[in-house]
N, C-alpha and C positions, 0 to 999 in steps of 0.2 A: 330764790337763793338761800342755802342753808347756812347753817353756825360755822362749821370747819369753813366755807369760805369766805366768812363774813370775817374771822378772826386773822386767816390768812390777809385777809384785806387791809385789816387795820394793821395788823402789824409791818405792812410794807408800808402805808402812808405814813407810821408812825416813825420808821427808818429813816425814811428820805427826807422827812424834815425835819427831825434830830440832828440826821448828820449835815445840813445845807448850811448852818455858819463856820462847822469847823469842816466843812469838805478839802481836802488837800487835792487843787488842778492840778493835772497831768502834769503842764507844761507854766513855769513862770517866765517871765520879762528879766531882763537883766536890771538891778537899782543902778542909781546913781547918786551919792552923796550931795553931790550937787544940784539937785532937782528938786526944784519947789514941790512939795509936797501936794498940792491940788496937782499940778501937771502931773504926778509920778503916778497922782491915783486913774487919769484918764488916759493915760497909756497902760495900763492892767490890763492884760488880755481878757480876763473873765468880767470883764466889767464895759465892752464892746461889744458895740450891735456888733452884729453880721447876718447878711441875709443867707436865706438858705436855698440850697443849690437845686432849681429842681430836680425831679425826679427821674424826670426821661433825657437826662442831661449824656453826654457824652464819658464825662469823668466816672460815673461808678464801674461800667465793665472793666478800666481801668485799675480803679483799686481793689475788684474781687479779683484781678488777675495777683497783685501784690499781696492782698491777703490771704488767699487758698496757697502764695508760695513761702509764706512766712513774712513775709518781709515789716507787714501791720498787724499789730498785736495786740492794741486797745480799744481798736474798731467798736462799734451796736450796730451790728447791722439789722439788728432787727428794729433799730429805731430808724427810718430815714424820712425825710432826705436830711442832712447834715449842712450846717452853715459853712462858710466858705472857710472862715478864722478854724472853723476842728477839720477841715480838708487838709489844712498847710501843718496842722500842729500834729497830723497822722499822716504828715509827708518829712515835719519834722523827726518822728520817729524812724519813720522807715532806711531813712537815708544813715542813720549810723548803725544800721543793721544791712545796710547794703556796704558800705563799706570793711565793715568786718567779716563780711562773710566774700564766699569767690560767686558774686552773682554773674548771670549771663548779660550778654549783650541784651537780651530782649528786655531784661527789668533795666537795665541802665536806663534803654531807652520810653521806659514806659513811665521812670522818675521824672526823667529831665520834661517830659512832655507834660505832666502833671505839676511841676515846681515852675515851669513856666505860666501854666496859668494862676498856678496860685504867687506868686512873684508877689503881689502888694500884702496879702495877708503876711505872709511870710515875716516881710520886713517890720506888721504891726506885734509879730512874737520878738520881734529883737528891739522892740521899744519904740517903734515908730508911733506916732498922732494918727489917732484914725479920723482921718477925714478925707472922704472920696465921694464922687458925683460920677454916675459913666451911665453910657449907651452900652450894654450887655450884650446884644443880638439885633439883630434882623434880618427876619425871616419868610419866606413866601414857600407853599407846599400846594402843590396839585394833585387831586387823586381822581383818578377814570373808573370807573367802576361798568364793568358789559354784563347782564344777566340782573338775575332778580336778586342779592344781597338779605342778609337776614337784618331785622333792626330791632328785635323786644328779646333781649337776653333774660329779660323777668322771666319768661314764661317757653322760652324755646331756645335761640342762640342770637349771635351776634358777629356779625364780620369784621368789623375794626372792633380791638378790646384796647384795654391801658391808654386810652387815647384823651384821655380829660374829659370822655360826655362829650365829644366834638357830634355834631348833627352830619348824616349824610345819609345818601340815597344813589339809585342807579344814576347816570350820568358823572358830570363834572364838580367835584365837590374840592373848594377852596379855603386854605387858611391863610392867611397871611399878617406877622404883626411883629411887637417890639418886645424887647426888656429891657428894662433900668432899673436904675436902685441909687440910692443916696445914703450915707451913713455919715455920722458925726459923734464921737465920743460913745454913749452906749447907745443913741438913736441911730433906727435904722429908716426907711422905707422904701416898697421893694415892688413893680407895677411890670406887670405882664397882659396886653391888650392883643386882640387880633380880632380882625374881619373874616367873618366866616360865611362859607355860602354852603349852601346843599339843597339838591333839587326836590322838587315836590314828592310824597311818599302817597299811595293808596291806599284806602280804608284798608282792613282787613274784611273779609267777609263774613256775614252774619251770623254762620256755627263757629266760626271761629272767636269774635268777637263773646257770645252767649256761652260756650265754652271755658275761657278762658277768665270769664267772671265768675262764675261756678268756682272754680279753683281756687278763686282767692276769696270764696266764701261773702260774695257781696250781695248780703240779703236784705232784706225788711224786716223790722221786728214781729211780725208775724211768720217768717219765717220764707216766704214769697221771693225768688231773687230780684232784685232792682231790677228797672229795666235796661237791657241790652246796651249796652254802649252804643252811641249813635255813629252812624258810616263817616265820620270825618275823616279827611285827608289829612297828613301831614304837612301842612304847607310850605311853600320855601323860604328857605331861610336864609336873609340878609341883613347882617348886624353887625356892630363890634360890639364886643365881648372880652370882659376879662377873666383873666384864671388866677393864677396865684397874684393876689394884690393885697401889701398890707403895711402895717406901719408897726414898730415895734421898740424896744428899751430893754437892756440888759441892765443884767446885775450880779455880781458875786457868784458866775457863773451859771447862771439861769439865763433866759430873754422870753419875755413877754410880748406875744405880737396880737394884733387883732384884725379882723379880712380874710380872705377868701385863702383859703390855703389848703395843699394836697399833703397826705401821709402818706408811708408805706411801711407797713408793723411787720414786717416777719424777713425769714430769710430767702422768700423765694423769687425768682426770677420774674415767673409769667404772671406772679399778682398775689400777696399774702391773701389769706382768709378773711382777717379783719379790715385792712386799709389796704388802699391802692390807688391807683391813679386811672381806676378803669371808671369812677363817675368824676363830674365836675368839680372843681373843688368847692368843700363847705366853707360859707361862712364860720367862723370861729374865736374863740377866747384861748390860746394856746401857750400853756404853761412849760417850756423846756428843759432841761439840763442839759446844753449842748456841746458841755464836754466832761469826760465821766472825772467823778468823784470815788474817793478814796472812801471805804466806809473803817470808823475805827474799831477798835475791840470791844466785844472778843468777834466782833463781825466781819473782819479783814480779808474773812477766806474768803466770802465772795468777790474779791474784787473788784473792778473798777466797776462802777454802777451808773447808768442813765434811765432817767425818766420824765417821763412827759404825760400830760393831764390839758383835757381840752374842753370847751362849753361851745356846743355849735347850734345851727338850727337848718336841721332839712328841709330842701323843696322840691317842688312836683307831685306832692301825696293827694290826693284825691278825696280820700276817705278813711273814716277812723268810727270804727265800732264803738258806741258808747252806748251802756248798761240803759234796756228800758227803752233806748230810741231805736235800736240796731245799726246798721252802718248806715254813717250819714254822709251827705258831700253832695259831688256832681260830676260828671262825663265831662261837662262844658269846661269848667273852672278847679283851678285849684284851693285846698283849703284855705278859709282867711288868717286861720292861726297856722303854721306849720311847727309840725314836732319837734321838740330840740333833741338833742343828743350829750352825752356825759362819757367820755374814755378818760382809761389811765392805761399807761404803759409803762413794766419794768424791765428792765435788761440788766444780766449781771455776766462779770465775765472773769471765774473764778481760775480760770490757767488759761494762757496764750492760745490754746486750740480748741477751746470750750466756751458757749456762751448759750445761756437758757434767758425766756422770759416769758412775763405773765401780762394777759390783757383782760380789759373787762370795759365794754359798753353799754349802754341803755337807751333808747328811746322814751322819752316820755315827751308829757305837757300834748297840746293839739284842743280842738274843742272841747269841752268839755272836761278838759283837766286842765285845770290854773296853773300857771308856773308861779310857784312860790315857794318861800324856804322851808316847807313841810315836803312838799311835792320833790324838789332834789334832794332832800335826806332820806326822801323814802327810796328813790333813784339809787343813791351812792349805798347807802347802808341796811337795805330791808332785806332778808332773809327765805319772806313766806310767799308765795305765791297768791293772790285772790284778781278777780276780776271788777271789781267794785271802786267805788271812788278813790280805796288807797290802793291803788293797782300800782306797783313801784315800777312798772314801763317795763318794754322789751329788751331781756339781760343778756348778755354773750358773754361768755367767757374763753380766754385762748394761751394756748401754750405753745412756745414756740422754740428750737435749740439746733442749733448749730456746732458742727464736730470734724476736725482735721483726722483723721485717723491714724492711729499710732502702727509705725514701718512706714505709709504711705504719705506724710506730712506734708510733700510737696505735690501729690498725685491726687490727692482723694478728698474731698470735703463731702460729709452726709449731713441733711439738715432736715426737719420736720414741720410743721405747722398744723397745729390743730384745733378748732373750733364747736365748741360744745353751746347751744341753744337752751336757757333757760337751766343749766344746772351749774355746780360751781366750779367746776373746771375740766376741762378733757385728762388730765392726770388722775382725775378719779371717778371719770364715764367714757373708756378707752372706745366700748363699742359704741355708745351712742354719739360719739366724734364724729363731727369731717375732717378728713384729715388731707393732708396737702404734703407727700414727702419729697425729696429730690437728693440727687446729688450732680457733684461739677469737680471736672478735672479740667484744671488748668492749663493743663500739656499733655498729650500722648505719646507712648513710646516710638524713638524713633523719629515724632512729628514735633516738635518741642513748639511750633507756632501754631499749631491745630488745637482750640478745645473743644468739654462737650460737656453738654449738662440734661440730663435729663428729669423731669418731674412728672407727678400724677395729681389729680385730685378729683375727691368724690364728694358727694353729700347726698348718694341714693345709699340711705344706710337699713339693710337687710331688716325686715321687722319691726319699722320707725311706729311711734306711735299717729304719725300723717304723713298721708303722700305729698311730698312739697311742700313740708314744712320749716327744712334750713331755709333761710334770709329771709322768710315772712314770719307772719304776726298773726295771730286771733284779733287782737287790739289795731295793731295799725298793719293792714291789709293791705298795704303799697310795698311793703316790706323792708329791706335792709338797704336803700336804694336813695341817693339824688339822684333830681329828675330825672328817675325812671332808670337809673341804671345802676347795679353794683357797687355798693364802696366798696367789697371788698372783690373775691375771685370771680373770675368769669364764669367759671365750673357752672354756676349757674341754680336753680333746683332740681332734686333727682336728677343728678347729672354725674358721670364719670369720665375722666379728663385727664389728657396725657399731654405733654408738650416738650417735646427734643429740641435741641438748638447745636451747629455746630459754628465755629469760627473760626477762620484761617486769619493770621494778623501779618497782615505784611509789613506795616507798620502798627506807630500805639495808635493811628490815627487813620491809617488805611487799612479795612477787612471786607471778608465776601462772610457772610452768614446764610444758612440754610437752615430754618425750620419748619416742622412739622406739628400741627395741632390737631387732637384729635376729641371727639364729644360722644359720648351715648348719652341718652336721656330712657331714663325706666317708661316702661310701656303705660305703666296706670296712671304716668301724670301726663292729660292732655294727650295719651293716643304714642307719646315718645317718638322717639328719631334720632337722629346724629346728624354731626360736619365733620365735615374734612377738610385742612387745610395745608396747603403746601407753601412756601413762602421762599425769596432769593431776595437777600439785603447787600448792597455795595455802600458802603460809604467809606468818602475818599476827602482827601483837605488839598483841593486844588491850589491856593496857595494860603499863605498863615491867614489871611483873614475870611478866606472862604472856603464853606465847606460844602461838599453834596453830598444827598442821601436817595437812592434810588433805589424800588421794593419792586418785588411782582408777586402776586399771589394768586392762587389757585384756589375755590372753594366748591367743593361739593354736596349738599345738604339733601336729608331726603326728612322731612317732615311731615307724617301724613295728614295731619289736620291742615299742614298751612298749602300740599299741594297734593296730587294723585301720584306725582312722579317725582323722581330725582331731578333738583333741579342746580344751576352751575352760577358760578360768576366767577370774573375776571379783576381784579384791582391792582393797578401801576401806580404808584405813588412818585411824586420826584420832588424833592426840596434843596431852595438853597438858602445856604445861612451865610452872613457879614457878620464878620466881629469887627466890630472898630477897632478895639488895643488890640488884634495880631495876633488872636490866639493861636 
């Protein structure tokens, strides 16, 4: 990391908490004279938990449909997922701008379907006691899968992406579980379990396995590759399992939670660059601003501002190159220390149809690097590169922005995402980027319930100084991954990656979607290949408290290390979900 972004760096930490006692919320409570001043302080909106909405939740295509039409205008969407209390407080907005303006039938009903389920938040911006106890969901999903399925996205592709790190394999793979949450004044806590099953997976075979260690550079300090990964099977998997689970405390606008929790940093649909919800979620320390702040003079023009700062710790890494030993670990077991992780995220949003921001990650700590308050300041604030004891871990930097386009304000949204490895930002190593662009039209001519959104994303970038070296490491050779899969895009290594989606909405709660994903992998990493995928999503609200979600998808993969020939699979997914309160 060099000075320009070291200085860049400080000077946003040094902003965001300058301005966090005099932040001016969006949105205030109505006073009352009459109200005992403890009470008046624990009905403050910005001084209540709220948990936060997952990610694969039904409400966001929702409000990307009201935001690409104007209707929400203080939005981060490059910060998600968002607590429930800034769901209601950017449905408070939206709705006197629906008003004022001649919206359609289709946003009326896309409000009312969204102010219904935010109904109790709502009531806590008009001064209501937050105190709530509920059952969230419950849910049960079956997926079929016929053919042979891809499963190591590290290193070739993957059939189910964005899916939390769920385990599965050919046959019958099951999830099924709950949500709830409890909040009280700024305490939150927020518990997501499910029973998962997935059928036994097969070794990979032995060029493939010796292969594909080669690649991620897993040697001996003599320089001799480890030996071969041994023929283990995948075995089957049956457990319960949590995902986002955690407990948490607000404050003046902030909320502090701790537990298992999912991101999503960018603006793009099929999986930001940085975060996503395509691994499991990490454990983590997560610092929010979960509803944007006002910055004061002469800083004003950028506008409303969110940011978030996390302390996590990875797992499933195997192995970790240290100086003198060479990579150490084992095939059987995972490391006894695992590497922790350090982000921050900024978002600013300087005119109603404009929003840029800036990210930055690290890996560090694992054996033979101590976690301690030398080792995270070399993390957050080092500049130099070495590979020796003060090796300041694996740095990402990412830039990310979002745009309504001017004539086309209701037609056109273009947005970017891009990730630069080990330098100080993709704004100033445009070619040495991956980048992840897209755009989304909300409506089409003529079709006003039809949209479409198209993206791309690569990280086989012309002339790289390694082949397959976006999301891995020299130092931690597991790469940019819980257990074993992607935090951030699917795209993958040396991979180039396209993904179309269309929606028809018959209602805000009944649509048919159609997409298409597409993969190349460069020939020099691992021999390369492609997928193909076809997909048909129905989901319907058979009545308020039930909903179904029905998939088919179609894949076609031709990988020559992992087969001679093109091979296919079939995946049918069906889920249903109960809401207790009636959503």
């Amino acid at each position: 990391m060099n000075r320009p972004f070291l200085t860049l760096a400080l000077m946003a930490t040094s902003a965001t908490w300058t301005v966090w006692a005099g932040a001016q919320v969006l949105s205030h409570p109505p006073k009352s004279a009459n109200r005992d001043p403890v009470e008046e302080k624990i009905r403050r909106p910005q001084s209540m938990g709220s948990p936060y909405v997952p990610p694969d939740s039904w409400i966001y295509p929702l409000f990307d449909r009201l935001m690409a039409l104007g209707y929400v205008q203080s939005e981060a969407t490059g910060i998600r997922p968002w607590t429930r209390l800034e769901c209601a407080r950017l449905l408070k907005e939206a709705v006197d701008l629906i008003e004022s303006d001649d919206a359609t039938l289709q946003v009326h009903a896309i409000y009312r379907e969204l102010a219904s389920e935010f109904t109790h938040e709502t009531s806590l911006l008009e001064g209501a006691a937050n105190r709530e106890a509920r059952l969230d969901s419950v849910y049960i999903r079956n997926s079929g899968i016929s053919g042979t399925p891809l499963r190591d996205g590290f290193h070739f592709g993957r059939t189910l992406v964005n899916d939390f790190g769920r385990p599965f394999g050919a046959g019958l793979n099951v999830a099924g579980g709950v949500a709830a949450h409890a909040q009280a004044g700024p305490f939150i806590i927020y518990v997501r379990g499910e029973y998962q099953h997935a059928p036994m997976a097969p070794a990979d075979p032995f060029a493939v396995r010796g292969a594909t260690a080669r690649a991620d550079s897993i040697v001996r300090p003599d320089g001799l590759p480890v030996p071969v990964s041994p023929a283990l099977a995948s075995p089957e998997v049956n457990r319960f399992h949590c995902l986002d689970s955690y407990a948490g405390v607000a404050f003046a606008g902030w909320q502090v939670t701790v537990g298992k929790q999912s991101l999503w940093w960018g603006p793009s649909a099929s999986g930001p660059m940085m975060f996503s919800d395509n691994a499991e979620p990490m454990p983590m320390v997560r610092l929010s601003r979960t509803t944007p702040m006002r910055m004061p003079q002469p800083f004003a023009f950028m506008g409303p501002v969110r940011s978030e700062i996390i302390f996590g710790r990875l797992g499933g890494h195997h192995f970790v190159n240290v100086e003198g030993q060479g990579v150490t670990g084992s095939w059987y077991r995972t490391l006894p220390r695992q590497p922790s992780m350090q982000a921050v995220k900024l978002s600013f949003k300087p005119t109603a149809n404009l929003e840029f921001g800036f990210s930055r990650t690290v890996i560090f700590g694992g054996p033979g690097f101590p976690l301690n308050f030398g080792s995270i300041s070399r993390a957050l604030f080092s500049y130099g590169n070495t590979f020796g004891a003060s090796d300041p871990g694996d740095r990402r930097a990412g830039f990310d922005f979002s745009y309504r386009v001017p004539g086309l304000r209701n037609w056109l949204t273009i947005y970017n995402d891009s990730l630069a490895e080990d330098q100080p930002s993709p704004i100033a190593y445009p070619v040495n980027s991956a980048m992840n662009p897209g755009l989304y039209l909300p409506q089409l001519p003529k079709l006003p319930k039809l949209d479409f959104r198209a993206e791309a994303a690569y990280t086989d970038l012309p002339g790289f100084k390694r082949v397959g070296f976006y999301y891995w490491n020299l130092r931690y050779v597991d790469g940019y991954t819980n257990q074993g899969n992607f935090l951030g895009n699917w795209v993958g290594r040396e991979g180039r990656a396209v993904h179309l989606s269309s929606t028809y909405w018959f209602s805000p709660r009944n649509t048919l979607q159609v997409q298409y994903r597409g993969l190349t992998v460069n020939r020099e990493f691992l021999q390369g290949g492609s997928q193909r995928d076809f997909t048909i999503r129905v989901n319907a609200l058979l009545r308020r408290v039930v909903g179904l979600s029905a998939a088919m998808q179609y894949e076609r993969w031709n990988f020559p290390l992992l087969a001679t020939s093109s091979k296919s699979n079939l995946a049918s997914t069906v889920e249903l979900t109960f809401w207790p309160e009636g959503k």
